[in-house]
C-alpha positions as CSV (number, residue, x, y, z in Angstrom):
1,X,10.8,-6.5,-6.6
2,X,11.7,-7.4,-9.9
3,X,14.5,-9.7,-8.3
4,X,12.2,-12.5,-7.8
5,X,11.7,-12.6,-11.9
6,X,15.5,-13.4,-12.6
7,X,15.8,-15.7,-10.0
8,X,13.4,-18.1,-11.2
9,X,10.9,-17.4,-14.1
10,X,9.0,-21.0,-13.3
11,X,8.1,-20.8,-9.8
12,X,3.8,-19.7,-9.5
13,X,5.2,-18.2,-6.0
14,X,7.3,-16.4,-7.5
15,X,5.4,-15.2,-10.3
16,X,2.8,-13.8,-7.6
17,X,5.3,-11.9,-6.0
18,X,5.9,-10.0,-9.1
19,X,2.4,-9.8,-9.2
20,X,1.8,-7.7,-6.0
21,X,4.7,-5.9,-6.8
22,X,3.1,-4.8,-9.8
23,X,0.0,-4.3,-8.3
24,X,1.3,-2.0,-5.3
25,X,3.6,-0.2,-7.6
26,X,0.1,0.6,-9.3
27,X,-1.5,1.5,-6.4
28,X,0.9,3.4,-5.4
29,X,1.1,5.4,-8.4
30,X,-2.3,6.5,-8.7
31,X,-2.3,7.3,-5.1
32,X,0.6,9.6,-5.7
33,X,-1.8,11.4,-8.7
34,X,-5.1,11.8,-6.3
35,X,-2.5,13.2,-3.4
36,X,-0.7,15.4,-6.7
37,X,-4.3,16.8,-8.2
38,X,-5.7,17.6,-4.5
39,X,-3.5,20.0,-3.6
């Protein structure tokens, strides 16, 4: 994801990209700890 950072730091698009990366990255984190603590 973090490809769209070097490429160009300028560009809003891209800076939302990295965005939702971060985001989902997130999401999927604490996903991964509710599925973790459940079991």
């Amino acid at each position: 994801c973090l490809v769209f950072y070097y490429h160009d730091k300028n560009s809003s698009y891209l800076d939302h990209q990295i965005k939702m990366c971060v985001l989902s990255f997130l999401a999927e984190t604490i996903v991964t700890n509710i599925v973790l603590e459940g079991q």
